[in-house]
VMD Tcl script that builds the backbone (N, CA, C; Angstrom):
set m [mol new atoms 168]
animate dup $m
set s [atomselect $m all]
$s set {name element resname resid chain x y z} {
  {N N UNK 1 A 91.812 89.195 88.728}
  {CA C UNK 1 A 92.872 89.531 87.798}
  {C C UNK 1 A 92.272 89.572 86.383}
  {N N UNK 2 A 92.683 90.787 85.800}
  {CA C UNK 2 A 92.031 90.964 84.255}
  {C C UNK 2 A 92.736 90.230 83.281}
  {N N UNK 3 A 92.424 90.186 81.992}
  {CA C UNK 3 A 93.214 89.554 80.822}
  {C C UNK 3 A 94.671 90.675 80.789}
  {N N UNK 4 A 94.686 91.253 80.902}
  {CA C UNK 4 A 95.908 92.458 80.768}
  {C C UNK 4 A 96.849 91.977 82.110}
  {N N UNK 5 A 96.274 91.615 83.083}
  {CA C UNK 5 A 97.666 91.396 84.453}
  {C C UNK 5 A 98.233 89.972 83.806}
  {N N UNK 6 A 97.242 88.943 83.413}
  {CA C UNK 6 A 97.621 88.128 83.377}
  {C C UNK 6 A 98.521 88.026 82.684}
  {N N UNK 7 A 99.045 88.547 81.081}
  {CA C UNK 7 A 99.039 88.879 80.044}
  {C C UNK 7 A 100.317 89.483 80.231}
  {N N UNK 8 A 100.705 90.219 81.056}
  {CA C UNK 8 A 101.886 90.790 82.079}
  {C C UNK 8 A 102.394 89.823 82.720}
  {N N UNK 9 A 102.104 89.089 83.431}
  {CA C UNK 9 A 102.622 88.018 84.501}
  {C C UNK 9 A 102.866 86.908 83.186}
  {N N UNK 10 A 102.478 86.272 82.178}
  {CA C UNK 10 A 103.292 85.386 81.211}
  {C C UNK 10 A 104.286 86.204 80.781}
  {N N UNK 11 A 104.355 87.241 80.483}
  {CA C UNK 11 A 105.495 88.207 79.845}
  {C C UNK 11 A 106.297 88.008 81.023}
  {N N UNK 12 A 106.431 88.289 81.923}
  {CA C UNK 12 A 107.445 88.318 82.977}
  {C C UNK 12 A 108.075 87.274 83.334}
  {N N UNK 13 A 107.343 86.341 83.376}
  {CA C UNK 13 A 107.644 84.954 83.744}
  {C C UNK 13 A 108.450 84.401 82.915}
  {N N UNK 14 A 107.944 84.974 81.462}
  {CA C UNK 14 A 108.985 84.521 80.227}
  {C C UNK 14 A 109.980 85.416 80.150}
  {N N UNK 15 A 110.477 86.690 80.425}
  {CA C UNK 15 A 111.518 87.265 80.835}
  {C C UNK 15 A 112.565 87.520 81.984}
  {N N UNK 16 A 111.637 86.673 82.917}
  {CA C UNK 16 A 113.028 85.844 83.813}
  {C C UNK 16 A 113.463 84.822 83.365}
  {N N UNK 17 A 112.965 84.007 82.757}
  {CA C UNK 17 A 113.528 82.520 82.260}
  {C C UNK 17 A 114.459 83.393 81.066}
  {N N UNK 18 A 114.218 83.868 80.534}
  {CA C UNK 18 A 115.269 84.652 79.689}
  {C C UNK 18 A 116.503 85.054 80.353}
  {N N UNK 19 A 116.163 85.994 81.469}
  {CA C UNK 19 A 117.304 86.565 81.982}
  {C C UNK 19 A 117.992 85.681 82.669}
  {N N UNK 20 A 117.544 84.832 83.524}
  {CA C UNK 20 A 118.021 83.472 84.189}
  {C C UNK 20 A 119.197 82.877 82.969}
  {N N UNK 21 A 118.750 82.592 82.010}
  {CA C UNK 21 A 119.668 81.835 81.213}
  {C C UNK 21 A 120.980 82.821 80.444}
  {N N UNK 22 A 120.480 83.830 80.236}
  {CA C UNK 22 A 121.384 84.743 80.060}
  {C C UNK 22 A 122.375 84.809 80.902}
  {N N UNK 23 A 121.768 85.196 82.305}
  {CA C UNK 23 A 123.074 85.072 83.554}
  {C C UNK 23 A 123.661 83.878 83.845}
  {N N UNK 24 A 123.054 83.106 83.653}
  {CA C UNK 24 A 124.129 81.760 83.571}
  {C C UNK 24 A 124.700 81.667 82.379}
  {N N UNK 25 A 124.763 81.935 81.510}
  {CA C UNK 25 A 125.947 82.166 80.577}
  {C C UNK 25 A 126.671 83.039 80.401}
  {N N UNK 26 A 126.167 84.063 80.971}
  {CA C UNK 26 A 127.321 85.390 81.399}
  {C C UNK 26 A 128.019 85.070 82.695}
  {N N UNK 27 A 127.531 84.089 83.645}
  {CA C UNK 27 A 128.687 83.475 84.593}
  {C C UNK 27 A 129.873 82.435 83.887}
  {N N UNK 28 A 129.353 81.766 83.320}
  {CA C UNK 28 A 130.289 80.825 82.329}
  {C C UNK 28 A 131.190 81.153 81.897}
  {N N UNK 29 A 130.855 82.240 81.223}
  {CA C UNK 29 A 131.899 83.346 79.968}
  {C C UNK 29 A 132.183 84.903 80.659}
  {N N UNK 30 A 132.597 85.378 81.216}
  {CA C UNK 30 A 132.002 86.967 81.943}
  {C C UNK 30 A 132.927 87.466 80.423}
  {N N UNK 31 A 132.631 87.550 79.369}
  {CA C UNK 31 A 133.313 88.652 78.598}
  {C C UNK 31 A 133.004 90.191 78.882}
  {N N UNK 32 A 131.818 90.577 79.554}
  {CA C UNK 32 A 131.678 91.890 79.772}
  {C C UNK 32 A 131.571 91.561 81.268}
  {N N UNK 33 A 132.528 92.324 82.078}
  {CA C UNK 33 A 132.237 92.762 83.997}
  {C C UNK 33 A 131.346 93.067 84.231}
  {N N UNK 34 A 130.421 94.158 83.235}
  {CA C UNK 34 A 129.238 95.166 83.659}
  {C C UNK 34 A 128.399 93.886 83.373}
  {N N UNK 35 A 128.235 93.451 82.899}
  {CA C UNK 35 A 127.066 92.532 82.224}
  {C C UNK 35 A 126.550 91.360 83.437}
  {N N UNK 36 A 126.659 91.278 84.491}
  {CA C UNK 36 A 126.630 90.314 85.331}
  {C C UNK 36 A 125.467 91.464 86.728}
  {N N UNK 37 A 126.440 92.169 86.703}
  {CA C UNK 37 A 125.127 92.883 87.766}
  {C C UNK 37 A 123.931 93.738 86.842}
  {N N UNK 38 A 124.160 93.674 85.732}
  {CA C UNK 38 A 123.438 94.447 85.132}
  {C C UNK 38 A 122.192 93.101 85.017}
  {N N UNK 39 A 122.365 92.104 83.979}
  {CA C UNK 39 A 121.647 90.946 84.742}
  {C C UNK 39 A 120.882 90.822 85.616}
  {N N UNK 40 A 121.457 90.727 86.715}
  {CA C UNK 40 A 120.983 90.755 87.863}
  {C C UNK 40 A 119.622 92.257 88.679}
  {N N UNK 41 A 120.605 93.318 87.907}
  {CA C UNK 41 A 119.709 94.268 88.523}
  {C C UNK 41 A 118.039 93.992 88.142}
  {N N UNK 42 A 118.403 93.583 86.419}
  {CA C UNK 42 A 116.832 93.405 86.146}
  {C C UNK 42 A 116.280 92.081 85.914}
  {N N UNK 43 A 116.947 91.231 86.637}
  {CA C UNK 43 A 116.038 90.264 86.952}
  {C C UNK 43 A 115.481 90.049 88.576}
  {N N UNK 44 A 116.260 91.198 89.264}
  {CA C UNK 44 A 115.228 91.827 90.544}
  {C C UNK 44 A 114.307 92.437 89.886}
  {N N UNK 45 A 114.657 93.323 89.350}
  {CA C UNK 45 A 113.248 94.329 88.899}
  {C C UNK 45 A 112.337 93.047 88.142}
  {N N UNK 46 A 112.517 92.283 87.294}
  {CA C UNK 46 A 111.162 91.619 87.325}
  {C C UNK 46 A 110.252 90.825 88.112}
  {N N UNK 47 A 111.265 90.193 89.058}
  {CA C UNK 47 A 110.589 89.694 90.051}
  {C C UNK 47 A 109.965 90.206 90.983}
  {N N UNK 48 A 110.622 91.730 91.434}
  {CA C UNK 48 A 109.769 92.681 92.338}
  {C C UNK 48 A 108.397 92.906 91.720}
  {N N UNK 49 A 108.342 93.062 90.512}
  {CA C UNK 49 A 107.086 93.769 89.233}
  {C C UNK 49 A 106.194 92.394 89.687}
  {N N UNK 50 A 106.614 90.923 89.232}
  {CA C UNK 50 A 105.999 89.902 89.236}
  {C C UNK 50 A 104.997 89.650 90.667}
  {N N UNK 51 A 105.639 90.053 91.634}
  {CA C UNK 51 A 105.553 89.659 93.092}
  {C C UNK 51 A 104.464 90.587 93.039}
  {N N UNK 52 A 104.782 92.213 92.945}
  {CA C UNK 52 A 103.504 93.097 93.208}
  {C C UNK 52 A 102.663 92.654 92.102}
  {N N UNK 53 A 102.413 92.370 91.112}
  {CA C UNK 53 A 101.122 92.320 90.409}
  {C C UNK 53 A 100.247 90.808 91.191}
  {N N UNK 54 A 101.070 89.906 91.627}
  {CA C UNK 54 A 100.551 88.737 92.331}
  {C C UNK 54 A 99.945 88.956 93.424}
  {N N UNK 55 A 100.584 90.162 94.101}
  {CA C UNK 55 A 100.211 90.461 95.265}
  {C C UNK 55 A 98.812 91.715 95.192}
  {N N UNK 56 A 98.358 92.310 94.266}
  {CA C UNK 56 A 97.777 93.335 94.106}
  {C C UNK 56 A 96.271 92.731 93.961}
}
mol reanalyze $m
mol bondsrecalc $m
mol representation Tube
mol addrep $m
């Protein structure tokens, strides 16, 4: 793994812990409906991203 994947994989890692906390406070409060799967959609997409660069 180069300085650049790695470098990617802290970015990601720190943008699920982002989105994680986000969606738990958009469960708390749902002021927006859309805002909950939207959440969700891309905190699959980072974990799919996370998983393949781990896996590559």
């Amino acid at each position: 793994m180069d300085k650049k994947e790695k470098k990617r994989l802290e970015v990601l890692q720190q943008k699920i812990a982002k989105l994680q906390q986000q969606l738990a406070g958009a469960k708390k409060q749902p002021d927006d409906p859309a805002e909950i799967p939207r959440l969700e959609r891309e905190l699959a997409a980072a974990h799919a991203e996370l998983s393949a660069l781990k896996n590559a």
